[in-house]
C-alpha positions in Angstrom: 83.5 115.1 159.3 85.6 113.1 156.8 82.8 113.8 153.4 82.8 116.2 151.5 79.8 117.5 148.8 81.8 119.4 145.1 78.9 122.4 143.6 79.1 122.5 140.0 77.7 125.8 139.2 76.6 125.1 135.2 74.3 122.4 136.7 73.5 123.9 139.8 74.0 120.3 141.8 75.9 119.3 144.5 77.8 115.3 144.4 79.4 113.1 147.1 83.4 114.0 146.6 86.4 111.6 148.1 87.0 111.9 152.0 89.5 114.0 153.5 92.2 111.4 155.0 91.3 112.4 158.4 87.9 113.6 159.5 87.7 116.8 161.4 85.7 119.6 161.9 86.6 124.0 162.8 89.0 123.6 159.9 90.0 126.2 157.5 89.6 125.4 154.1 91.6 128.0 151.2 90.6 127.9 147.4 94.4 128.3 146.7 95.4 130.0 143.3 95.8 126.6 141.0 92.3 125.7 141.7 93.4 123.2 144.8 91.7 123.6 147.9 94.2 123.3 151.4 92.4 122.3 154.7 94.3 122.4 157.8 94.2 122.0 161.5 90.3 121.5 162.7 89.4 119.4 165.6 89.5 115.6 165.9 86.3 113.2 167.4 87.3 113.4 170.6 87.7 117.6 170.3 91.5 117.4 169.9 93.1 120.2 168.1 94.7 118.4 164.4 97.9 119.7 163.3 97.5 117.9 160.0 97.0 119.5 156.7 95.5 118.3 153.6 95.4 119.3 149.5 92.0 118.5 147.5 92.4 118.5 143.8 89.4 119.0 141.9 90.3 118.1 138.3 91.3 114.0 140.3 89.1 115.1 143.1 91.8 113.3 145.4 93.2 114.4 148.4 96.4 114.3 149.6 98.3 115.2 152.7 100.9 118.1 152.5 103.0 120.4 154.9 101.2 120.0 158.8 101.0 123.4 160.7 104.0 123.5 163.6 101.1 123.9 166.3 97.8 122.2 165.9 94.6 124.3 166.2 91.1 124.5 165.6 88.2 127.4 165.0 91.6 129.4 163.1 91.4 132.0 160.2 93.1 131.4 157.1 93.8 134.0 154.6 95.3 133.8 151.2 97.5 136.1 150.6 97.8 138.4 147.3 101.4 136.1 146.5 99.2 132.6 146.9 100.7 131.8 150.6 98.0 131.3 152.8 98.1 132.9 156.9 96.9 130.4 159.0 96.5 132.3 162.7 95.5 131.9 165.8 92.7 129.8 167.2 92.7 127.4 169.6 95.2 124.8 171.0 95.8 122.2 173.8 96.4 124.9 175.7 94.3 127.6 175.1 94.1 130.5 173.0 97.2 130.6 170.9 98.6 134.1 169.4 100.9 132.2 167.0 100.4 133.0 162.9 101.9 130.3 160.2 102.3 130.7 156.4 101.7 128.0 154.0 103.6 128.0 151.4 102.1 126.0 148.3 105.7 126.2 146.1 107.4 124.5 149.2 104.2 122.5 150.5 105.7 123.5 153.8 104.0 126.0 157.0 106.5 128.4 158.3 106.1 129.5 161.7 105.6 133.7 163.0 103.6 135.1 165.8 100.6 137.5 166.3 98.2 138.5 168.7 94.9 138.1 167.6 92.5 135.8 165.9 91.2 138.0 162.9 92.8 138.1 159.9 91.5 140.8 157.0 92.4 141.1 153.1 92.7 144.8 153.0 93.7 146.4 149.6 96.5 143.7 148.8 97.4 143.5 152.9 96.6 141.2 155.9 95.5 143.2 158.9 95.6 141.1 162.4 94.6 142.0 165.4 91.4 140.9 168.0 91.6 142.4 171.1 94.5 144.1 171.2 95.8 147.5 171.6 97.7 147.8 168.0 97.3 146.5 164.9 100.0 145.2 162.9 99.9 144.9 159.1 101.2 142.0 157.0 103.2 143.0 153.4 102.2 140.2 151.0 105.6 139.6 149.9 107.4 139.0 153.2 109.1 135.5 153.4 108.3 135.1 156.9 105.5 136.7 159.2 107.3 137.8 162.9 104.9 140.1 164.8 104.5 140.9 168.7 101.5 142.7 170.1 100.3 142.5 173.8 96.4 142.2 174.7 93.2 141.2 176.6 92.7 137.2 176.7 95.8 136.2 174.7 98.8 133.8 175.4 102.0 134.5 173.8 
């Protein structure tokens, strides 16, 4: 899907907003900390994993495109993080399953790439905990510049 529909809570209705520049769907969309809402990856018409990312500002209610994710994906978490970068992880690529984490960063409108093994991510007391199938969990501090984590389990490529 390429429409969107913006709430307004003090009149309780919902209006058409501008399209996303390219329609998809099993996106992730992240209210980031500035009020602008990131969507990235999702699947294309013909069930194609997007690597393409997009910024909706509200106060224009334009979109435009920023910092694509290094591996396009689909049916991914994303989780902002307590600093306003947001994990983008796992899903599923091309290929498969993929165990691979990114970080947007919204200062750089950039994705830097780090690795995981699991599909879940979980805002715990200030943290990121990730992990789905696996036999560890790792945990994620907020203010690393870069996320680099290894785990082996069940169903996962690396």
């Amino acid at each position: 899907l390429s429409s969107i529909e913006v709430y307004d809570p003090d009149t309780g209705q919902w209006t058409a907003g501008s399209e996303l520049q390219t329609a998809r769907l099993t996106d992730s969309a992240t209210l980031l900390p500035d009020g602008q809402v990131l969507v990235a990856g999702g699947l294309d018409a013909d069930i194609s994993p997007l690597a393409s990312a997009e910024l909706y500002d509200p106060a224009g209610g334009t979109w435009s495109a920023t910092g694509s994710l290094n591996t396009a994906r689909g049916s991914h978490s994303a989780t902002l993080l307590a600093d306003g970068r947001v994990l983008v992880a796992g899903g599923t690529g091309p290929e498969g399953y993929l165990s691979s984490a990114e970080i947007y960063s919204p200062a750089s409108h950039s994705m830097h790439v780090g690795r995981i093994a699991g599909w879940l991510t979980v805002d715990l007391y200030g943290r990121t905990v990730l992990g789905a199938h696996v036999r560890a969990v790792e945990v994620v501090e907020p203010n690393l510049e870069s996320v680099f984590l290894h785990l082996t389990g069940r169903g996962l490529r690396d």
